[in-house]
C-alpha positions in Angstrom: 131.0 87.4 115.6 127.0 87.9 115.9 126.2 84.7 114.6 128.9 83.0 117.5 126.7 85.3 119.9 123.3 83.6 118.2 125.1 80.0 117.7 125.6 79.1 121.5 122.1 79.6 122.8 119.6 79.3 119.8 121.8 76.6 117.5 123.0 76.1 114.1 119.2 75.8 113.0 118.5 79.3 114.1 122.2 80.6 112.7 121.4 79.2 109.5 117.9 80.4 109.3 119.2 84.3 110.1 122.0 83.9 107.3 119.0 83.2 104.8 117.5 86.9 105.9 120.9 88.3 105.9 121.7 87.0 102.2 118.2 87.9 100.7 119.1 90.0 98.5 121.4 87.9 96.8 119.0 84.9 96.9 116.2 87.2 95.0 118.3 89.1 92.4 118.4 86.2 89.9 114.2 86.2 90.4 112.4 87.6 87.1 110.0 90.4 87.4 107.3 88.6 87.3 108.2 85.8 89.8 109.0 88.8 92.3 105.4 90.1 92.2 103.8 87.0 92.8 106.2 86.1 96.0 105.4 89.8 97.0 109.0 90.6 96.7 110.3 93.5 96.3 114.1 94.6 94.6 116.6 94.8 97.5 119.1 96.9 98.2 122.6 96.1 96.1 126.0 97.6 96.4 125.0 99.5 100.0 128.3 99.6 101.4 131.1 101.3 101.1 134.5 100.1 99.3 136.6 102.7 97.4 137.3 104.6 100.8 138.3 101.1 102.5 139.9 103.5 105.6 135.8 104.4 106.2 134.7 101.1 105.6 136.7 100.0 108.4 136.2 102.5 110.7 131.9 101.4 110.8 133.5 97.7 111.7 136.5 98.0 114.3 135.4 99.7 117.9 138.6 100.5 118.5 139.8 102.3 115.2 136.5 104.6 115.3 137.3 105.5 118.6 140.4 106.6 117.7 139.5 108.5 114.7 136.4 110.6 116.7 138.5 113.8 117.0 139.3 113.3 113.5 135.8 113.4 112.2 134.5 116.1 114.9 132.8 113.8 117.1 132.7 114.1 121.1 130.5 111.4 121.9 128.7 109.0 118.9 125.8 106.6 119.1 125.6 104.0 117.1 123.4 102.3 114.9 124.1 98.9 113.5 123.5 97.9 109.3 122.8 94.7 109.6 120.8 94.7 113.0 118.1 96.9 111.3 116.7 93.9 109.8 116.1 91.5 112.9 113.6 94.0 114.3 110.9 93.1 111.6 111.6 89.3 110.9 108.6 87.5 111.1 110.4 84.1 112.7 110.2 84.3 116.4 112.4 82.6 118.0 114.9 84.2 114.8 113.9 87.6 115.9 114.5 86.9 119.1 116.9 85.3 119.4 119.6 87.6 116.8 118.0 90.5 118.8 119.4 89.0 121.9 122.4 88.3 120.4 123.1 91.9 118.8 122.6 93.7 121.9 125.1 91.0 124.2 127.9 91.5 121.2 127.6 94.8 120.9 127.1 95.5 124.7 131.0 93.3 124.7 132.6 94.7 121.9 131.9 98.5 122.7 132.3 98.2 126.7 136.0 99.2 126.8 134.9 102.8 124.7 132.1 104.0 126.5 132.9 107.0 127.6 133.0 108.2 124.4 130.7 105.6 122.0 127.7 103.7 123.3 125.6 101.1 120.8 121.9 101.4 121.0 119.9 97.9 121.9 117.8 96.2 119.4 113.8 96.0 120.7 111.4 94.2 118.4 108.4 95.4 119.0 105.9 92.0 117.4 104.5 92.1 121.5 104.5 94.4 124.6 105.8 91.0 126.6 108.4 90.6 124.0 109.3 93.9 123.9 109.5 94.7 127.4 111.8 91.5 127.5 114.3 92.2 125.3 114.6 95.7 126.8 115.4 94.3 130.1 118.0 92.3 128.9 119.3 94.7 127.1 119.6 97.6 130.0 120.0 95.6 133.2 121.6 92.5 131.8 123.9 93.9 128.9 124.5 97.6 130.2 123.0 99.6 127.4 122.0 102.9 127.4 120.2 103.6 124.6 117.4 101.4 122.5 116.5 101.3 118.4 112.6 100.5 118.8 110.8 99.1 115.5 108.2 101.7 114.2 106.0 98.9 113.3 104.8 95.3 112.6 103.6 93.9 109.8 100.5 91.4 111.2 98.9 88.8 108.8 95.5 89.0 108.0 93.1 86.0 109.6 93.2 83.0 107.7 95.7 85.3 104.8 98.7 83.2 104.1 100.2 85.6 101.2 102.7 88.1 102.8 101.6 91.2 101.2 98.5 90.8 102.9 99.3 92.2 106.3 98.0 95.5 107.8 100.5 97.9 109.7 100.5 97.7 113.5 101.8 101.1 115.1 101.4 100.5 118.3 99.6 103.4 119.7 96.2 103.5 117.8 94.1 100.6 116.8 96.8 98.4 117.4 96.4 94.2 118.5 98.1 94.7 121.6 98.3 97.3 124.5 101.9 99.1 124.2 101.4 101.7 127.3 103.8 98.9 129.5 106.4 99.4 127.2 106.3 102.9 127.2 106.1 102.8 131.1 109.1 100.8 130.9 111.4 102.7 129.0 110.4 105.6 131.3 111.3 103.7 134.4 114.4 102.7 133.1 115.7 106.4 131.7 116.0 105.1 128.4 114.3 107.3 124.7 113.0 105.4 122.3 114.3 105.9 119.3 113.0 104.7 115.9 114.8 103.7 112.4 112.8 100.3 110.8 112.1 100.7 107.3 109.3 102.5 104.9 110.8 100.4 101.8 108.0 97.3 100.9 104.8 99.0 101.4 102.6 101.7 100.4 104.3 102.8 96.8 107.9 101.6 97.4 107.3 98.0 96.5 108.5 98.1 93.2 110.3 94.9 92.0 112.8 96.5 89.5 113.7 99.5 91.2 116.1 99.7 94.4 116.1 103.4 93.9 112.3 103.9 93.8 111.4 102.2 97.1 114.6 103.5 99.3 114.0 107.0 98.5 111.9 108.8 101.2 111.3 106.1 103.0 113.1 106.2 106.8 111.1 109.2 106.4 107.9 107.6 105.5 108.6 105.1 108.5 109.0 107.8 111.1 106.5 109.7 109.8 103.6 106.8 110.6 104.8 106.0 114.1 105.1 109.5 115.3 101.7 110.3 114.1 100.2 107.1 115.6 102.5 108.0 119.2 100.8 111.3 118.6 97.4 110.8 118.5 97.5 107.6 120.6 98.2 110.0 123.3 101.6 108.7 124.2 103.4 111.9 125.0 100.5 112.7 126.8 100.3 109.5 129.2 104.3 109.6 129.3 105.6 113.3 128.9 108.6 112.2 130.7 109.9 110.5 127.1 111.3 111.7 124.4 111.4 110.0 121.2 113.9 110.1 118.0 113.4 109.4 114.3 116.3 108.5 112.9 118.0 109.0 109.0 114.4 110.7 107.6 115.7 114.5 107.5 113.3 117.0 108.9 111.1 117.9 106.0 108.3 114.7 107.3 107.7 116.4 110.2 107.1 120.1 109.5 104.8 118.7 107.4 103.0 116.5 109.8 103.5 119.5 112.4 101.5 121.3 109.7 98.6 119.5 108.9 98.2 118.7 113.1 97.3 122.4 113.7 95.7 122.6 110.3 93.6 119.5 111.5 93.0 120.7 115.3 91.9 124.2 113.8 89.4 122.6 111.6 87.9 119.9 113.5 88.8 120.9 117.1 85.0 120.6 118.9 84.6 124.4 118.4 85.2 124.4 115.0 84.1 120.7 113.6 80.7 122.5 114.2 80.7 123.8 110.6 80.6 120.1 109.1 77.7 118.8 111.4 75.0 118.1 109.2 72.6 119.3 111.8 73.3 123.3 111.4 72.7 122.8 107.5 70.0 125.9 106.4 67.7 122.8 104.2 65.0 125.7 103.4 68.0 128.1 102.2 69.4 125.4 100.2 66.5 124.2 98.9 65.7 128.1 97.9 68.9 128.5 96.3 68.8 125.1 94.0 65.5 126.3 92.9 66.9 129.8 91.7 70.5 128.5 90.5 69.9 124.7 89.6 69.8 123.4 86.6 66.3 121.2 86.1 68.5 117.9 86.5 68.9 119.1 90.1 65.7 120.6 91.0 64.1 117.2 89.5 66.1 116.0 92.6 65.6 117.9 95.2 63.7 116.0 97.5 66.3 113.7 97.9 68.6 116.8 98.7 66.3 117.4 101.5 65.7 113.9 102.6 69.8 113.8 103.0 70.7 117.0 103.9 72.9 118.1 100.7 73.3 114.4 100.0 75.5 113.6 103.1 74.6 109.9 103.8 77.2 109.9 106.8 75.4 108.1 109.8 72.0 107.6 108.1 70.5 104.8 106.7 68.2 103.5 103.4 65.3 100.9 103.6 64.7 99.1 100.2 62.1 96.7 99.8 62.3 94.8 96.1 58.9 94.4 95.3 57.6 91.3 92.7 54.6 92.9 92.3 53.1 96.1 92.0 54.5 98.9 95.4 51.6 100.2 97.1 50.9 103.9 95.9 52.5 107.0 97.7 49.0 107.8 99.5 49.0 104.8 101.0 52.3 105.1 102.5 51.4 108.7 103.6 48.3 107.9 105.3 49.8 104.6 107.2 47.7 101.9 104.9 50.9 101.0 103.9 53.4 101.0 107.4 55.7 98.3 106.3 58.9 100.9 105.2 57.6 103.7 107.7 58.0 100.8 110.6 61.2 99.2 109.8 62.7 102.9 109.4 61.0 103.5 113.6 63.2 100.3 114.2 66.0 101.1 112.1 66.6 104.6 114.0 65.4 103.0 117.4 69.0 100.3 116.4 66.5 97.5 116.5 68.2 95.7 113.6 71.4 93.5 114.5 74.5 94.2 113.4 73.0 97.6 112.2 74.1 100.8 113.2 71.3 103.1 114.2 71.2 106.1 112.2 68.8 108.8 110.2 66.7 107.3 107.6 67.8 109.1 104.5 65.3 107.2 102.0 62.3 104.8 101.8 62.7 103.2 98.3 61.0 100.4 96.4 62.5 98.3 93.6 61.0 96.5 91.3 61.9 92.8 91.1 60.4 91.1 88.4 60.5 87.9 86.8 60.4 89.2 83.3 61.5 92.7 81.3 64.0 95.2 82.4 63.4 95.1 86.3 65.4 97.0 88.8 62.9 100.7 88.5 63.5 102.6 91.7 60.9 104.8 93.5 60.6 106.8 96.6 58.0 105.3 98.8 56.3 108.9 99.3 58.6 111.8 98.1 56.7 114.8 99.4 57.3 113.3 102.9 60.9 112.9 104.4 61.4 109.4 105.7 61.6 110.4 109.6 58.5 112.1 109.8 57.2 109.0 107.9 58.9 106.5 110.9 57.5 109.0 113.3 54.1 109.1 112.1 53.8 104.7 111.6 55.4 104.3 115.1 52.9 106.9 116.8 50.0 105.1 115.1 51.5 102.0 116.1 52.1 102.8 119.9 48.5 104.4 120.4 47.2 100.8 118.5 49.0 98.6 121.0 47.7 100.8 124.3 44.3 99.8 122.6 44.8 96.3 122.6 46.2 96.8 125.8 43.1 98.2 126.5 40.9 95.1 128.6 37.5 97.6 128.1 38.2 98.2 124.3 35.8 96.3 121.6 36.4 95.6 118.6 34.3 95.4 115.5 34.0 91.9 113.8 35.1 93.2 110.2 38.1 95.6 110.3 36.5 98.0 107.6 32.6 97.0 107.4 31.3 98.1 103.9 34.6 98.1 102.2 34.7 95.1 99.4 37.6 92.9 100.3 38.7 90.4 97.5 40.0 88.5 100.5 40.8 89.6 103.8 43.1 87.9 106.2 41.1 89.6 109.5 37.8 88.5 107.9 39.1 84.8 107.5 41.2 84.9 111.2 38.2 85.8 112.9 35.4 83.2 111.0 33.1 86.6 109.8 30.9 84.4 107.1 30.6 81.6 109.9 29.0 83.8 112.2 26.9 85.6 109.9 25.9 82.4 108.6 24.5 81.7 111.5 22.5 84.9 111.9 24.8 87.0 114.3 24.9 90.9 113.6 27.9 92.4 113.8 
């Protein structure tokens, strides 16, 4: 009766295309192992409904027979969730999705209308786009008559330029997501209508087994509600929209204590009060220094200027400079006393977030490698370790801005020979400025 719904608007092509989705399952079971894993397949559900108790059966698939039966079972009013509609939320055809959406929510808007004081079907909204979303909603509401909506939890995007269809990253909507979802949510609000959430945890994280039916359906409505009310929370959702309330359908209750849990766990931990107590700023260095001295073992202490340099080894934020050197580094002194400001400088720029695509940070470390043509290569050694790297960019860019105000200086001379009496094998200033010309010709300095 769906696909009769589906047929007249969308076509046969589109009707076929849904009854390939809808008989999956079957299509895969024959699959080996190993053929599964490289399609990214996972085993399907087999044998999901009902047969010995055919009265039951029934009742799920005839309006009219479970409206009768309601007092029977203890029911005053039922919502209703389809099977088969749970799968056209997440297909990753379009105009399928669409389409089958469309044509769920106009069936069962027709089939249920002459019970609804007592049973109303929930819409179908894919969820791939807020425009698409927001559309089918709509329909759905002001078109069909519903009054309640089944919302997918989440969308599986392709990676750029990725064609394989495990490799896809979880959109849910509310955080970090590829689209802005706060007009659905206004939406649903102006139209009095709850989301409510049942799409599927079975196909990623662990439950992707290709053998197993078992192992990937158990848990995981509840791993599927789970990530979207945790992304609704701290998205901020319910605190942009607190006129909505949201459900999370067939996952128990045990989820979310647990995420209820870990919230206030989080928020006492790392509320801006308390998050205080991880800033690498309030670390005691001197105290901890003191107490690896006492209580180290000599393969720490041999280390503990790099404890220092990091602040307990926390790199979070700060950055290394590495040089590979082909010949010899200069010596330790010479970084020290600025004859060498080539790591000392880059580390100023580094921390000033000179460097493109670089985030600026701390300098943690000023290291040399040795890159050599021949041997073992690769020996590592701090540029100065007595001296933590900041003081070292602080000292190089101090001695650099006080030598560009003298060169900015119009009334400041400047000798002919950088260091006069000091034996240069060849110096690049002495060459630059034509020295042995001049004093060729008799000049004094």
């Amino acid at each position: 009766a769906v696909c009769d719904h589906l047929q007249e608007p969308a076509g046969k092509d589109v009707v076929d295309r849904f009854n390939v989705v809808i008989g999956s399952a079957e299509l895969t079971r024959g699959m080996d192992p190993a053929k599964k894993r490289e399609l990214g397949i996972m085993r399907m559900p087999w044998w999901g409904l009902p047969t010995r108790n055919t009265l039951d059966r029934a009742t799920a698939m005839l309006p009219q027979l479970m409206y009768d039966r309601l007092d029977e079972i203890g029911l005053d009013f039922a919502v209703l969730y389809p099977t088969y509609g749970l799968f056209t939320m997440s297909l990753d055809d379009d105009e399928v999705r669409q389409a089958a959406s469309r044509a769920f929510n106009e069936y069962q808007a027709e089939t249920f209308r002459p019970y609804g004081d007592r049973l109303t079907p929930v819409a179908i909204i894919p969820m791939h786009t807020p425009e698409e979303a927001i559309e089918a909603l709509d329909h759905a509401v002001l078109t069909c008559g519903l009054k309640a909506a089944m919302v997918a939890g989440h969308v599986m995007r392709p990676f750029a330029g990725v064609t394989h269809r495990k490799a896809r990253w979880m959109d849910t909507f509310c955080l970090d997501s590829a689209y802005d979802y706060d007009p659905v949510w206004a939406r649903f609000s102006e139209l009095g209508i709850a989301p409510t959430f049942h799409s599927s945890g079975m196909g990623w994280g662990s439950r992707d087994s290709v053998t197993n039916y078992v192992f990937n359906h158990l848990g995981n409505f509840a791993t599927a509600g789970e990530a979207i009310c945790r992304a609704l929370f701290l998205g901020g959702v319910p605190w942009r929209f607190p006129e909505l309330r949201f459900a999370f359908l067939e996952g128990g209750v045990g989820w979310a204590a647990n995420l209820y849990s870990d919230i206030i766990g989080h928020w006492e931990k790392r509320n801006p009060k308390q998050i205080q107590h991880y800033n690498p700023a309030n670390l005691d260095r001197e105290q901890l220094v003191d107490l690896f001295k006492r209580y180290g073992t000599s393969a720490m202490t041999d280390r503990i200027d790099r404890l220092v340099a990091t602040g307990a080894g926390s790199t979070e934020g700060r950055l290394a400079i590495i040089d590979y050197k082909t010949g010899a580094p200069p010596s330790a002194s010479k970084v020290e006393n600025g004859f060498a400001p080539q790591l000392p400088l880059e580390a100023a720029i580094a921390e000033a977030g000179g460097f493109e695509d670089v985030p600026r940070g701390k300098i943690s470390r000023l290291v040399y490698i040795r890159a050599r043509g021949h041997g073992a290569g690769g020996e590592e050694r701090e540029a100065c370790p007595k001296v933590p790297a900041p003081e070292l960019a602080a000292h190089a860019l101090e001695q650099l801005e006080e030598l560009v105000a003298a060169y900015a200086n119009e009334t400041q001379a400047y000798d002919a020979q950088r260091r006069a009496g000091f034996d240069y094998r060849y110096d690049d200033y002495a060459h630059l400025a034509r020295v042995r010309e001049w004093q060729a010709g008799g000049g004094a300095q």
